[in-house]
N, C-alpha and C positions, 0 to 999 in steps of 0.2 A: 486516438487512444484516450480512454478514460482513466481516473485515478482508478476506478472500480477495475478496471482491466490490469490495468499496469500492479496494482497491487494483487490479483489474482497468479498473475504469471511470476511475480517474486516468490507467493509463498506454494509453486511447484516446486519448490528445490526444497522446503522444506519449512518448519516452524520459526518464525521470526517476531523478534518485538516489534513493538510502533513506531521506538526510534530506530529501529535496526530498517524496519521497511522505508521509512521516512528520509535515511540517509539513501538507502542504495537506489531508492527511485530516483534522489533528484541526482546521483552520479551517473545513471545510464540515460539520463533525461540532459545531460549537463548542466545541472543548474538554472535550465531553460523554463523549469516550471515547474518554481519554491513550492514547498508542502508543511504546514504547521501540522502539530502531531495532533493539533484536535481535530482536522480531517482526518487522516488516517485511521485514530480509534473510532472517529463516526464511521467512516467507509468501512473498518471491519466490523462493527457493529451489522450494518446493515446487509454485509455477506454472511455472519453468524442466522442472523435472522432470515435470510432466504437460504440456507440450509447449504451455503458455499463453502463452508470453512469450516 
């Protein structure tokens, strides 16, 4: 799984911040694979940009 994946599949449930995607990734990930929230806003940036989000 990718951050791109994994955060696609969080915001099915619905609209979420960066820190809000940021925490609930690394609790269903266990912690197993930390995420700084300037990945996140790049990775949704670049779903906004391919027309994902």
């Amino acid at each position: 799984m990718s951050i791109r994946h994994g955060l696609l599949a969080l915001l099915e449930r619905g609209p979420r911040y960066g820190s809000q995607l940021r925490t609930e990734f690394e609790s269903r990930t266990g912690s197993t694979w930390p995420l700084n929230v300037g990945q996140v806003y790049t990775t949704l940036s670049r779903l906004e940009r391919d027309g994902l989000v």
